[in-house]
PDB file with SEQRES, HELIX, SHEET and CRYST1 records, atoms N, CA, C and O in Angstrom:
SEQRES   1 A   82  UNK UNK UNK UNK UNK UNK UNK UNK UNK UNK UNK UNK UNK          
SEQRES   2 A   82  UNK UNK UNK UNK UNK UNK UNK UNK UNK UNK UNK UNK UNK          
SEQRES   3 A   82  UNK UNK UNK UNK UNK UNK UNK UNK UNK UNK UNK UNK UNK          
SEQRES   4 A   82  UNK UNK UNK UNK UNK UNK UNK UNK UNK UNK UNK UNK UNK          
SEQRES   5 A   82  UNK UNK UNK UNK UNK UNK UNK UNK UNK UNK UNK UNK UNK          
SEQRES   6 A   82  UNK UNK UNK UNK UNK UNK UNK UNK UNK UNK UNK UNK UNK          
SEQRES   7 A   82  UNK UNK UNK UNK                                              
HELIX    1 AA1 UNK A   12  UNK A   21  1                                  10    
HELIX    2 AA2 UNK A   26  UNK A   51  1                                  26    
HELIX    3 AA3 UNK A   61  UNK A   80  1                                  20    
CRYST1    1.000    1.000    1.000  90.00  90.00  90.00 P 1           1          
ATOM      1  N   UNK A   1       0.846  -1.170   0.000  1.00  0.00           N  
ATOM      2  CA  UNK A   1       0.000   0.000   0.000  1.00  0.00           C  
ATOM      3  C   UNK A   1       0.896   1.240   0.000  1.00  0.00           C  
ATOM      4  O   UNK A   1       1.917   1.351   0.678  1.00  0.00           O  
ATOM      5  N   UNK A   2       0.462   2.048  -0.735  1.00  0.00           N  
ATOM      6  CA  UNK A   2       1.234   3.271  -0.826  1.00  0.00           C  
ATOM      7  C   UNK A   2       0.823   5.067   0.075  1.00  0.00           C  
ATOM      8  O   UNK A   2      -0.050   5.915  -0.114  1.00  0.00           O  
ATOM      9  N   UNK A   3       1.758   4.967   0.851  1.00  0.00           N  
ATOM     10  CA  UNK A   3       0.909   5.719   1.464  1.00  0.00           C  
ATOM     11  C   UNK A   3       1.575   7.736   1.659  1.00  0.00           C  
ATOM     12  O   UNK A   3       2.692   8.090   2.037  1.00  0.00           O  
ATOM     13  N   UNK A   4       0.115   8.847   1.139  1.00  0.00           N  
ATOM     14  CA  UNK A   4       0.848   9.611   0.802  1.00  0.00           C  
ATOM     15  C   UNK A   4       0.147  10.689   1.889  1.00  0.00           C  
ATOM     16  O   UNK A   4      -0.971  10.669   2.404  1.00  0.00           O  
ATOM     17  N   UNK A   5       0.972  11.388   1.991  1.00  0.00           N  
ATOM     18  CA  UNK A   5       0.653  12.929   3.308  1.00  0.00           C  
ATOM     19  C   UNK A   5       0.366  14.075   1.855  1.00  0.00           C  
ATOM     20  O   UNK A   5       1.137  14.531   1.010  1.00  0.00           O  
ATOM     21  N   UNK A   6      -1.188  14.239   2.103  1.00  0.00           N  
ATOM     22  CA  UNK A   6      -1.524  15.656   1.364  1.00  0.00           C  
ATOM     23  C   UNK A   6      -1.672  16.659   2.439  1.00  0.00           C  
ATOM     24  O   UNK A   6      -1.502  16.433   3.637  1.00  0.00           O  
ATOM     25  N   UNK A   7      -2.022  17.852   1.876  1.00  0.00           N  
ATOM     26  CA  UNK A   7      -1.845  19.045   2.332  1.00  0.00           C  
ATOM     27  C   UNK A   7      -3.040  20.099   1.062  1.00  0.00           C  
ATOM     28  O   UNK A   7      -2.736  20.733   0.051  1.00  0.00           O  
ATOM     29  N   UNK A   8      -4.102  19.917   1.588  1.00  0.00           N  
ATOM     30  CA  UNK A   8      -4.875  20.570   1.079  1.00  0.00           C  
ATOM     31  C   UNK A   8      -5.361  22.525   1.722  1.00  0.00           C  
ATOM     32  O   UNK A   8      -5.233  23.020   2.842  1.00  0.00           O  
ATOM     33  N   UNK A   9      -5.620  22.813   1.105  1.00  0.00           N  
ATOM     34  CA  UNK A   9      -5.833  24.674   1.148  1.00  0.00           C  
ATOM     35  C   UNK A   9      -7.414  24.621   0.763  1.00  0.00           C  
ATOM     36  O   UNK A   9      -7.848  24.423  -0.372  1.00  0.00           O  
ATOM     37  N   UNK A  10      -8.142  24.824   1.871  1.00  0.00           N  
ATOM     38  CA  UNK A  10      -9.769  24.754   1.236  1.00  0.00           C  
ATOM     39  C   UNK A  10     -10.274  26.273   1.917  1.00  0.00           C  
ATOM     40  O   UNK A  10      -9.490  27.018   2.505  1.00  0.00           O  
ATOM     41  N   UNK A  11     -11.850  26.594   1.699  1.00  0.00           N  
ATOM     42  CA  UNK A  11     -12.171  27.830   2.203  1.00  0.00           C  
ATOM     43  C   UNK A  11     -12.541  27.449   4.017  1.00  0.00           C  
ATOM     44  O   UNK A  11     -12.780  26.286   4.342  1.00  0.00           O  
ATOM     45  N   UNK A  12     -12.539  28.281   4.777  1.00  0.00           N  
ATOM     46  CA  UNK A  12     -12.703  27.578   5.958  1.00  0.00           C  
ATOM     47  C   UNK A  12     -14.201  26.568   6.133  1.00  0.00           C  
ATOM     48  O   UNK A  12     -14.395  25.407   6.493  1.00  0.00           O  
ATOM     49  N   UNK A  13     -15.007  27.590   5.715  1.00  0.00           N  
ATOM     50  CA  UNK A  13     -16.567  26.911   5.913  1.00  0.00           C  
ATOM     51  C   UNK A  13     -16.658  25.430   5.300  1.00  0.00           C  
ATOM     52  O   UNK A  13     -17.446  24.622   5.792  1.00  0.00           O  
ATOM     53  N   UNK A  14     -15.800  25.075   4.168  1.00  0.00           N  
ATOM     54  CA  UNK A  14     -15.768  23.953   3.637  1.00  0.00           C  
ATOM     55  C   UNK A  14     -14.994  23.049   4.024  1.00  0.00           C  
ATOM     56  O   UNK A  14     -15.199  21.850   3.831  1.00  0.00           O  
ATOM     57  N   UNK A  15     -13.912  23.579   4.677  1.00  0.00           N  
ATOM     58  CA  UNK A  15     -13.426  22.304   5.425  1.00  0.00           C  
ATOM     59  C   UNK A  15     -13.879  22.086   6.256  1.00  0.00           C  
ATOM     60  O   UNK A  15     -13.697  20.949   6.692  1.00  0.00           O  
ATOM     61  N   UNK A  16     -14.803  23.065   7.057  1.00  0.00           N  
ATOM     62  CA  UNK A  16     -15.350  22.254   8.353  1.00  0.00           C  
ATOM     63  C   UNK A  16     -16.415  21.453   8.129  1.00  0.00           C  
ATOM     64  O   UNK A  16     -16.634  20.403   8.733  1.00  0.00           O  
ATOM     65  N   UNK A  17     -17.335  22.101   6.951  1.00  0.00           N  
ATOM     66  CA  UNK A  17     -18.437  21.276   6.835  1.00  0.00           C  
ATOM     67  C   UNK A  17     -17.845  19.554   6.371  1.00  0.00           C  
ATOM     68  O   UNK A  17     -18.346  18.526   6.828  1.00  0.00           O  
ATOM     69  N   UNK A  18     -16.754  19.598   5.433  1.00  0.00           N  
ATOM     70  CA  UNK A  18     -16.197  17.897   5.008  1.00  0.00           C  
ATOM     71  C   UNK A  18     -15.763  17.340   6.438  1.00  0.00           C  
ATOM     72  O   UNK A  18     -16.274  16.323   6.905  1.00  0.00           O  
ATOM     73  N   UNK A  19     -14.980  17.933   6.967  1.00  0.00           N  
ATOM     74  CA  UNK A  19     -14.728  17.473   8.498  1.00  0.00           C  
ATOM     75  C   UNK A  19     -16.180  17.264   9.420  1.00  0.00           C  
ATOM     76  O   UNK A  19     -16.333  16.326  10.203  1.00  0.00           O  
ATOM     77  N   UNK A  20     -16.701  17.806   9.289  1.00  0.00           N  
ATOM     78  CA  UNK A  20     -18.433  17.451  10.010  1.00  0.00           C  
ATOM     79  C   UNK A  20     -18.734  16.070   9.258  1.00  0.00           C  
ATOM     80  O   UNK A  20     -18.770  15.083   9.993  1.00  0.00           O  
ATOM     81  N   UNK A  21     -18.979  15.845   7.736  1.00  0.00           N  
ATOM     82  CA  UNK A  21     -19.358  14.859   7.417  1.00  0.00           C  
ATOM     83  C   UNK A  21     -18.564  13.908   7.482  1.00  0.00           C  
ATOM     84  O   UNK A  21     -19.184  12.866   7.275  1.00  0.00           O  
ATOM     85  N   UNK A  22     -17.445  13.722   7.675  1.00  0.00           N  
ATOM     86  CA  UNK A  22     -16.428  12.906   7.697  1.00  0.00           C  
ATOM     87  C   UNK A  22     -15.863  12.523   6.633  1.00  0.00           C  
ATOM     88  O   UNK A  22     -15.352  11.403   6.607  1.00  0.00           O  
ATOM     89  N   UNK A  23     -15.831  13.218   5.708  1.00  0.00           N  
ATOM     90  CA  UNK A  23     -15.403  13.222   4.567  1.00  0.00           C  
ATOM     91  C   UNK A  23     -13.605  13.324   4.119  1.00  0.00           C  
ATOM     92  O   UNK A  23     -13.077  13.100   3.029  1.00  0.00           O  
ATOM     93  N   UNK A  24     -13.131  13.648   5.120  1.00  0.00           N  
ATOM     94  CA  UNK A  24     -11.593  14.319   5.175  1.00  0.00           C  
ATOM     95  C   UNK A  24     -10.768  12.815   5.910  1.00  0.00           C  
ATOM     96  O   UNK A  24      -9.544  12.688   5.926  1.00  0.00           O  
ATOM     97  N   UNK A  25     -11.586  11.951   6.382  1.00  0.00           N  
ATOM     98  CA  UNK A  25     -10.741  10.183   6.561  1.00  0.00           C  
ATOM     99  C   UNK A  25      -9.969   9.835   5.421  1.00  0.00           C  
ATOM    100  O   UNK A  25     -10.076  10.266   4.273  1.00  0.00           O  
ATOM    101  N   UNK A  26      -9.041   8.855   5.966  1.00  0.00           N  
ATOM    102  CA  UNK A  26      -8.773   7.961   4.850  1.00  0.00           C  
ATOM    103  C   UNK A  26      -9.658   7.393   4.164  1.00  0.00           C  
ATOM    104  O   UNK A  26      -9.670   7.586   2.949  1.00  0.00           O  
ATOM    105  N   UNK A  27     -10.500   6.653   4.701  1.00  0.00           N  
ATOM    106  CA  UNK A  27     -11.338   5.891   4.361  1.00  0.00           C  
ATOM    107  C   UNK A  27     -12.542   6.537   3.257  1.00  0.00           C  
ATOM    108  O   UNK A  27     -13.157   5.920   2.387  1.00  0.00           O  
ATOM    109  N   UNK A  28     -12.632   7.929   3.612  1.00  0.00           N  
ATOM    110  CA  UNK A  28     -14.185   8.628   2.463  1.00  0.00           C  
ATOM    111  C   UNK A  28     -13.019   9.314   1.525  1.00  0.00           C  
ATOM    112  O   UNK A  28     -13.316   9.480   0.342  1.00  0.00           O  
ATOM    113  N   UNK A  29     -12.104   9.601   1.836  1.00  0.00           N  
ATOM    114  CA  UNK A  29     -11.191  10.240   0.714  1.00  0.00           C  
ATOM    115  C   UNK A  29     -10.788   9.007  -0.172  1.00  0.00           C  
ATOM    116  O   UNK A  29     -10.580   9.538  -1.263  1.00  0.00           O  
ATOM    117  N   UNK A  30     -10.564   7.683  -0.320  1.00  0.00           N  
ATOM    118  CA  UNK A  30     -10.058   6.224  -0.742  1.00  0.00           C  
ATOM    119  C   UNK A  30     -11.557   6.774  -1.521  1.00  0.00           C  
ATOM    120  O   UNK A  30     -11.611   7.552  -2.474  1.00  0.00           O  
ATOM    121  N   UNK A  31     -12.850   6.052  -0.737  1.00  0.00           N  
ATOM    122  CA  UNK A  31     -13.971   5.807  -1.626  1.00  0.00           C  
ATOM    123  C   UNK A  31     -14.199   6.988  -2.320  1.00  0.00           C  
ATOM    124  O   UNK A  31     -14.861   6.535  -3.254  1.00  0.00           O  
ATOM    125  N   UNK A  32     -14.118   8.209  -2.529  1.00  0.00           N  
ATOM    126  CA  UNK A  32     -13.959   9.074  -3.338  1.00  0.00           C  
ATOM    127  C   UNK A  32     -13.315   9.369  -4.443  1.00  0.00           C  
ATOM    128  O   UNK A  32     -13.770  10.029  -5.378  1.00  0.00           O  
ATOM    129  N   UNK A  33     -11.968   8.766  -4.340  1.00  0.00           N  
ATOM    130  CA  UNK A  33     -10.573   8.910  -5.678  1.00  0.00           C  
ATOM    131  C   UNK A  33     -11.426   7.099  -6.228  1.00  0.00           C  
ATOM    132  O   UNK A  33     -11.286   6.798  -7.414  1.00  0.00           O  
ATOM    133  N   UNK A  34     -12.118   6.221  -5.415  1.00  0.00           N  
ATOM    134  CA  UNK A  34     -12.466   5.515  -6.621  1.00  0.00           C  
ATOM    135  C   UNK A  34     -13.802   5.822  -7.483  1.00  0.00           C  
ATOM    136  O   UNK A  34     -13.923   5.469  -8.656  1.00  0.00           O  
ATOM    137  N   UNK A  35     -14.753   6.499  -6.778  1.00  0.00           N  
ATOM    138  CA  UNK A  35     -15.844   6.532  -7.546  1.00  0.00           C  
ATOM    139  C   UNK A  35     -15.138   7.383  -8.440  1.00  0.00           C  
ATOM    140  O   UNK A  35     -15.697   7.220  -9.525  1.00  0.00           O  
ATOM    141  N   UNK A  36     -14.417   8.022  -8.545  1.00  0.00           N  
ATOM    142  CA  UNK A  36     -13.978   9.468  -9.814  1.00  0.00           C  
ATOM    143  C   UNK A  36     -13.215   8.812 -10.533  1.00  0.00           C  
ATOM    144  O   UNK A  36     -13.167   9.126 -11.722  1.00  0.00           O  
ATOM    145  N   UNK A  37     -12.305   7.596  -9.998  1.00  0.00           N  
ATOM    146  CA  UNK A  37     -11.811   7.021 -11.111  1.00  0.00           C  
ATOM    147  C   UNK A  37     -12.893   5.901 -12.051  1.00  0.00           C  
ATOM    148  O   UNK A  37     -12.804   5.679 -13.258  1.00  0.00           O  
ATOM    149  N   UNK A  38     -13.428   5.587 -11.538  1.00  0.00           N  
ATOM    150  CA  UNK A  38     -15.166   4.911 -12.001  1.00  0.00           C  
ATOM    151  C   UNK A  38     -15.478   6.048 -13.327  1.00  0.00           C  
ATOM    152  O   UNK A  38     -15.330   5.904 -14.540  1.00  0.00           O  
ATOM    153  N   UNK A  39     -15.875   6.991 -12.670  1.00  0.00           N  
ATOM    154  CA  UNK A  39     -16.508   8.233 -13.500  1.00  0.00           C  
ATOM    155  C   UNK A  39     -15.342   7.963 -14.651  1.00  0.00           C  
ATOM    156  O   UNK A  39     -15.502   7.047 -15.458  1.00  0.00           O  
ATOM    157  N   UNK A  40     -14.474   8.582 -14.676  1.00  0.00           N  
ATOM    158  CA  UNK A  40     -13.368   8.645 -15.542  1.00  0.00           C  
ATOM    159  C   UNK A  40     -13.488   7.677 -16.317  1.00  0.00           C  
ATOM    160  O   UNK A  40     -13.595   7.886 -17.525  1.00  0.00           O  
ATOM    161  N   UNK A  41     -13.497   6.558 -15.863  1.00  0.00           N  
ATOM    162  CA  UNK A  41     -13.063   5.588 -16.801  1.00  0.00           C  
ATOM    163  C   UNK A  41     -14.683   5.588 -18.093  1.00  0.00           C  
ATOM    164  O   UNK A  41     -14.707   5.715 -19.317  1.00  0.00           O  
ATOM    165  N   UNK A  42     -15.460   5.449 -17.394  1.00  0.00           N  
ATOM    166  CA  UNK A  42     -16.797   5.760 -17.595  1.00  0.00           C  
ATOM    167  C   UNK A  42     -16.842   6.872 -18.982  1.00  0.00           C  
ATOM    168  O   UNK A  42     -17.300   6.559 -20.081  1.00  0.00           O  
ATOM    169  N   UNK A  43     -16.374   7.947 -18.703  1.00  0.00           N  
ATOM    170  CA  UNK A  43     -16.332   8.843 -19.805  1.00  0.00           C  
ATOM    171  C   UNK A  43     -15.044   8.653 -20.629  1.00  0.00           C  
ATOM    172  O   UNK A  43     -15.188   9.100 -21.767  1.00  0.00           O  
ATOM    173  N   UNK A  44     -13.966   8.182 -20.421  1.00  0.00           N  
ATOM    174  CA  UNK A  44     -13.315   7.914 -21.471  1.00  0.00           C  
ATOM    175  C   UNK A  44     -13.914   7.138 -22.528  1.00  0.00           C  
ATOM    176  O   UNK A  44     -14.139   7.416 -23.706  1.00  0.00           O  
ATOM    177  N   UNK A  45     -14.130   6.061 -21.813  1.00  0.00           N  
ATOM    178  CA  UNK A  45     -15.118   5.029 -22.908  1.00  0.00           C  
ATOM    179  C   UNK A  45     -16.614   5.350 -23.624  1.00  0.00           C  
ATOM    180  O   UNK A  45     -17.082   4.772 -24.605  1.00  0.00           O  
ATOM    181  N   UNK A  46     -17.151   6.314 -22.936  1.00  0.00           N  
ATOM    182  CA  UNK A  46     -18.198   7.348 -23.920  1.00  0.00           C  
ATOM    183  C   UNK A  46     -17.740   8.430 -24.835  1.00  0.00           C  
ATOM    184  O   UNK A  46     -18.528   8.838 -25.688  1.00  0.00           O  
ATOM    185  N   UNK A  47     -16.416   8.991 -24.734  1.00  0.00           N  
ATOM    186  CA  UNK A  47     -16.094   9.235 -25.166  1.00  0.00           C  
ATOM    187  C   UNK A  47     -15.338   8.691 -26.471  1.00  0.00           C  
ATOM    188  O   UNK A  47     -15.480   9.355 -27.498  1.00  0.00           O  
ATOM    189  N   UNK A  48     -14.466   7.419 -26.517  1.00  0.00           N  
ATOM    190  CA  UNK A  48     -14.625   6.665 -27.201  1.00  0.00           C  
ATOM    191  C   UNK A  48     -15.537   6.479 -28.174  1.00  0.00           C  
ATOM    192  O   UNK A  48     -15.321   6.753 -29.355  1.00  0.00           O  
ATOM    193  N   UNK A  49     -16.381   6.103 -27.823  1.00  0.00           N  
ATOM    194  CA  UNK A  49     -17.606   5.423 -28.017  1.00  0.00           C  
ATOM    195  C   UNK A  49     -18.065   6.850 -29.188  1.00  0.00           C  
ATOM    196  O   UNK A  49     -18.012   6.652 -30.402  1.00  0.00           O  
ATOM    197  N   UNK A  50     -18.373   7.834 -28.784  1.00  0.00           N  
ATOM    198  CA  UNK A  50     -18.275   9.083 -29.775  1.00  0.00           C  
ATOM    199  C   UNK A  50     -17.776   8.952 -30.479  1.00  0.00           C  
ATOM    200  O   UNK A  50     -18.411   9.205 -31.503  1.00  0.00           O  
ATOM    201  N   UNK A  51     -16.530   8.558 -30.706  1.00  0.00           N  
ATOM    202  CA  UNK A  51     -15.523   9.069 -31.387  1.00  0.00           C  
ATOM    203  C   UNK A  51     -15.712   8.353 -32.836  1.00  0.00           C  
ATOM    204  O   UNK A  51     -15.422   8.708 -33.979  1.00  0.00           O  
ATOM    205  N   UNK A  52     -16.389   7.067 -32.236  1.00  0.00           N  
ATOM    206  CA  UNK A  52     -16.365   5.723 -33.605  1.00  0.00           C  
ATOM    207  C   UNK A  52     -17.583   5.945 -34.314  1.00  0.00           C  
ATOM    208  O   UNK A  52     -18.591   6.549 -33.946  1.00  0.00           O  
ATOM    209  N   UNK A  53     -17.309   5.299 -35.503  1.00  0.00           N  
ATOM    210  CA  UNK A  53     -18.241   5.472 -36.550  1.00  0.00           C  
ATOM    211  C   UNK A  53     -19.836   4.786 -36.611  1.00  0.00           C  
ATOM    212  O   UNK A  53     -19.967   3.562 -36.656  1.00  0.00           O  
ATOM    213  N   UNK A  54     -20.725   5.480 -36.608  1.00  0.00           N  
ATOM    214  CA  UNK A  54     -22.077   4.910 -36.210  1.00  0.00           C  
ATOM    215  C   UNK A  54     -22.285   3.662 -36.165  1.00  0.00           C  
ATOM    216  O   UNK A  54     -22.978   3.071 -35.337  1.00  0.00           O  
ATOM    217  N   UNK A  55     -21.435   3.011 -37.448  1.00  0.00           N  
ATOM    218  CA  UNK A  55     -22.692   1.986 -38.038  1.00  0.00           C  
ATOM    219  C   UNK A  55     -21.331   0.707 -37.700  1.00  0.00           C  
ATOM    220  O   UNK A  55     -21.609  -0.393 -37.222  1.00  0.00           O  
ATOM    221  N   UNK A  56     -19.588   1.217 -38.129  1.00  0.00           N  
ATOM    222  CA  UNK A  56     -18.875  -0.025 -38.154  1.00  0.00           C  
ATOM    223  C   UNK A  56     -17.773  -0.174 -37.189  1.00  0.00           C  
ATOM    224  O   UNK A  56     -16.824   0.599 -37.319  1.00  0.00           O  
ATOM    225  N   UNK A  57     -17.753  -0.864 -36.438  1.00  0.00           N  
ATOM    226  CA  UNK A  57     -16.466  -0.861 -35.628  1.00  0.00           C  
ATOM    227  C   UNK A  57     -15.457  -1.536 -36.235  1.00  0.00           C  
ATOM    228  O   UNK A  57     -15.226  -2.736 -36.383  1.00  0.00           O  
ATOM    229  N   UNK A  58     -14.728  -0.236 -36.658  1.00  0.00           N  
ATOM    230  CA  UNK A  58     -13.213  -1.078 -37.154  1.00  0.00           C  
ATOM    231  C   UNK A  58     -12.521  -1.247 -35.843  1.00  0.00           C  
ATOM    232  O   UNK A  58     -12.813  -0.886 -34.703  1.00  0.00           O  
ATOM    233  N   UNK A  59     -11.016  -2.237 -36.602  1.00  0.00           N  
ATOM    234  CA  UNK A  59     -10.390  -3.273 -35.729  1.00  0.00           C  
ATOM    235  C   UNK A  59      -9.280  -1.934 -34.900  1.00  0.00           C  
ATOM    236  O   UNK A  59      -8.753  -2.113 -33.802  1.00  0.00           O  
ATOM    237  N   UNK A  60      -9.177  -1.083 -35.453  1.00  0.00           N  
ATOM    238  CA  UNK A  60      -8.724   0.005 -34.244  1.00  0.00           C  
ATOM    239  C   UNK A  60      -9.562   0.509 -33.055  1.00  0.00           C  
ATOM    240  O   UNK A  60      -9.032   0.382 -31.952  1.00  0.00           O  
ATOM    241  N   UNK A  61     -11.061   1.182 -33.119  1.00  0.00           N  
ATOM    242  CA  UNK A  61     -11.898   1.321 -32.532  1.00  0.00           C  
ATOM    243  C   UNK A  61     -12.149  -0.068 -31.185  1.00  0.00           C  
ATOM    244  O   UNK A  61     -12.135  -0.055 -29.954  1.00  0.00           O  
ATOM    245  N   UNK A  62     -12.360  -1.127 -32.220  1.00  0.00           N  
ATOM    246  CA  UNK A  62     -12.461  -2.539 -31.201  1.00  0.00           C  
ATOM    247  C   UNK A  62     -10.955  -2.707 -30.591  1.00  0.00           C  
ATOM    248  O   UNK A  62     -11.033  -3.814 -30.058  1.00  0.00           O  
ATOM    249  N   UNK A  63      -9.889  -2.323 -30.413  1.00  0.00           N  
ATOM    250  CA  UNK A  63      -8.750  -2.416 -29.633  1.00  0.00           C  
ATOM    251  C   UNK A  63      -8.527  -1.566 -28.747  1.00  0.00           C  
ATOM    252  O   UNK A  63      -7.741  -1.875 -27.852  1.00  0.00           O  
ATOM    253  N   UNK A  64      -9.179  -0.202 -28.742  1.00  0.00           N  
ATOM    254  CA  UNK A  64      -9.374   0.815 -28.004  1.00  0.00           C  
ATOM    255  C   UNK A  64     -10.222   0.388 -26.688  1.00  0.00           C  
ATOM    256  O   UNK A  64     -10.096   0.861 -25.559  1.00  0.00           O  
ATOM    257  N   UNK A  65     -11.205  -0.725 -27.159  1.00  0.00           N  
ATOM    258  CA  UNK A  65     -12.551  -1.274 -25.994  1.00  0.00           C  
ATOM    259  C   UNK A  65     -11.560  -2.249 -25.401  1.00  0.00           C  
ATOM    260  O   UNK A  65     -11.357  -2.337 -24.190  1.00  0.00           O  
ATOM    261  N   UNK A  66     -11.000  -2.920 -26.255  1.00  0.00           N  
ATOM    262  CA  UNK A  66     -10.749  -4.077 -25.596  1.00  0.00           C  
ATOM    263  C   UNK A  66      -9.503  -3.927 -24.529  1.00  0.00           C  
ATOM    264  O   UNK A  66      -9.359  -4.662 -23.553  1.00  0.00           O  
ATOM    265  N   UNK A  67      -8.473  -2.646 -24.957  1.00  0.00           N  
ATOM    266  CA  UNK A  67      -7.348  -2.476 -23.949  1.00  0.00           C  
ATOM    267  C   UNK A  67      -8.085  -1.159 -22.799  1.00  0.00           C  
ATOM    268  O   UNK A  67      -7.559  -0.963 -21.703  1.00  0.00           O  
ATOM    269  N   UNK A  68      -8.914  -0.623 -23.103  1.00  0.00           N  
ATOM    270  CA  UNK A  68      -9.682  -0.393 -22.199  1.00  0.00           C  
ATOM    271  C   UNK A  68     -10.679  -0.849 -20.739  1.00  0.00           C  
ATOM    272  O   UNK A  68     -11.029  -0.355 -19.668  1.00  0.00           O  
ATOM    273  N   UNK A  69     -10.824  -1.998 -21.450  1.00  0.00           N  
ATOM    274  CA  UNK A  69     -11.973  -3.099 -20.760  1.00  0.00           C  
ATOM    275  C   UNK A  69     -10.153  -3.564 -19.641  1.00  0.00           C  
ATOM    276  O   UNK A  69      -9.779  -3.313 -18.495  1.00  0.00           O  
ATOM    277  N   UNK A  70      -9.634  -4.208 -20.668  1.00  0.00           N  
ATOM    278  CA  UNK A  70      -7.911  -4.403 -19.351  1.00  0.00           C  
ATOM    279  C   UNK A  70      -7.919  -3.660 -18.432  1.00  0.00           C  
ATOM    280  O   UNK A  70      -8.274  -3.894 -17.277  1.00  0.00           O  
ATOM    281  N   UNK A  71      -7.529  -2.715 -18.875  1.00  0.00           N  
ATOM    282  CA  UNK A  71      -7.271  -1.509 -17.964  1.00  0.00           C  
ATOM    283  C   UNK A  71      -8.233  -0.942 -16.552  1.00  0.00           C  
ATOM    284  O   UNK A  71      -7.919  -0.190 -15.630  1.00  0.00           O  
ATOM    285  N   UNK A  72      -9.201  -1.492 -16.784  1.00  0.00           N  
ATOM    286  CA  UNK A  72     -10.808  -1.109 -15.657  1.00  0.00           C  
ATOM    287  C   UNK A  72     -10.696  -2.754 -14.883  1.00  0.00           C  
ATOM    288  O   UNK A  72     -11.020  -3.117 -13.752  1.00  0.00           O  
ATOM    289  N   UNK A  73     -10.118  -3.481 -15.999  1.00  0.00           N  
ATOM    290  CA  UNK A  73     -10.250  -5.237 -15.345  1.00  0.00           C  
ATOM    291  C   UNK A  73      -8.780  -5.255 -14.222  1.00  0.00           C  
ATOM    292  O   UNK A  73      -8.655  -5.833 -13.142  1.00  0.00           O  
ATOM    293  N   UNK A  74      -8.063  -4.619 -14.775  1.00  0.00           N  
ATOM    294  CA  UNK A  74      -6.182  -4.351 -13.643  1.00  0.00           C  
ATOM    295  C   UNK A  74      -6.842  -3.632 -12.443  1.00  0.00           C  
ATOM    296  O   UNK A  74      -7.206  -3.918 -11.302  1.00  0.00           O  
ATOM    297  N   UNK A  75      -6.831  -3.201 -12.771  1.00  0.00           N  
ATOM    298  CA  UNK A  75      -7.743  -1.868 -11.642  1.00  0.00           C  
ATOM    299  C   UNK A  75      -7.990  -2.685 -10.691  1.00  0.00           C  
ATOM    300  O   UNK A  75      -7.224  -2.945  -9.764  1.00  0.00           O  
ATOM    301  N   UNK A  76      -9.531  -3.321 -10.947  1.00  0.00           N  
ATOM    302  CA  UNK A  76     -10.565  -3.873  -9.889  1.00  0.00           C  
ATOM    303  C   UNK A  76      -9.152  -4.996  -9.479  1.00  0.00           C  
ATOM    304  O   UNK A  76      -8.612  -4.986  -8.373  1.00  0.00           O  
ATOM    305  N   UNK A  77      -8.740  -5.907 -10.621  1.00  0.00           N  
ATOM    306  CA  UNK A  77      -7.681  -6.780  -9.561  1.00  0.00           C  
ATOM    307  C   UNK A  77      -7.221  -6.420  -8.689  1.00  0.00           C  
ATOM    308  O   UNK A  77      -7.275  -6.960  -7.584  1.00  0.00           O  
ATOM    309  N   UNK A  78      -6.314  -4.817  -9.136  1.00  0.00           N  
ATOM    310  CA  UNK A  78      -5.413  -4.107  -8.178  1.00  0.00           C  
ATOM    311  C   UNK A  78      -5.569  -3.787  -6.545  1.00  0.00           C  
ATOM    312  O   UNK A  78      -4.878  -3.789  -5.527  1.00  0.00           O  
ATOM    313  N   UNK A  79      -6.890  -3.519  -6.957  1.00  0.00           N  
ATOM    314  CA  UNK A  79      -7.567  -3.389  -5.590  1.00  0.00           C  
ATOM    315  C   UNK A  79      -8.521  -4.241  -4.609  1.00  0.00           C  
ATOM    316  O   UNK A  79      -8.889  -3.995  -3.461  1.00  0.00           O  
ATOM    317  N   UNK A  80      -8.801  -5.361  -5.489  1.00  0.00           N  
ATOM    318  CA  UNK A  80      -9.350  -6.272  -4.659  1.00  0.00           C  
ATOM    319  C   UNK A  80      -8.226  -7.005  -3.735  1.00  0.00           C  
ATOM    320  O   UNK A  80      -8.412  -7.416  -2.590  1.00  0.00           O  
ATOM    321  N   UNK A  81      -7.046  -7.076  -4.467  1.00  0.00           N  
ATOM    322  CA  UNK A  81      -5.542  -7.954  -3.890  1.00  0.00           C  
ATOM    323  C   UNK A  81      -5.251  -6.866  -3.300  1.00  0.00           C  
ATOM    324  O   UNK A  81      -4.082  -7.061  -2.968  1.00  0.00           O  
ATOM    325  N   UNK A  82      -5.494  -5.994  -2.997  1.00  0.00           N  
ATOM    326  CA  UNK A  82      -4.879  -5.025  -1.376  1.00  0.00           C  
ATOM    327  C   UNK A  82      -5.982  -5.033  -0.370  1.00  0.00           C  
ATOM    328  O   UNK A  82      -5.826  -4.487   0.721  1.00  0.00           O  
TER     329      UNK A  82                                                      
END                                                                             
């Protein structure tokens, strides 16, 4: 596990309110950097998905999904094995 010391600069009212919700843990800051990496991955691949031609998926387009689909599949390994 890799472990890193941030140092964030917020407005006061907002850090207290994340500190009220408990939002400022390890633990809600972790589930946070994954749902956004979720999101992310999410819109890359709609984005993608834009990008290709209505009707044919050429064999570049289909390599884009498929080393994509890896890449979301490493992930979940990555983190289920920690």
């Amino acid at each position: 596990m890799t472990r890193l010391q941030l140092t964030l600069n917020l407005p006061d009212e907002l850090a207290q309110r994340a500190q009220n919700a408990g939002l400022l843990t390890p633990e809600a800051i972790e589930t946070m950097l994954r749902e956004q990496l979720k999101k992310h991955a999410g819109e890359n691949l709609r984005a993608m998905w834009a990008r290709s031609p209505g009707e044919e998926l050429t064999p570049e387009i289909e390599q884009e999904i498929v080393e994509e689909v890896r890449a979301v599949r490493a992930e979940r390994r990555k983190r289920s094995s920690s």
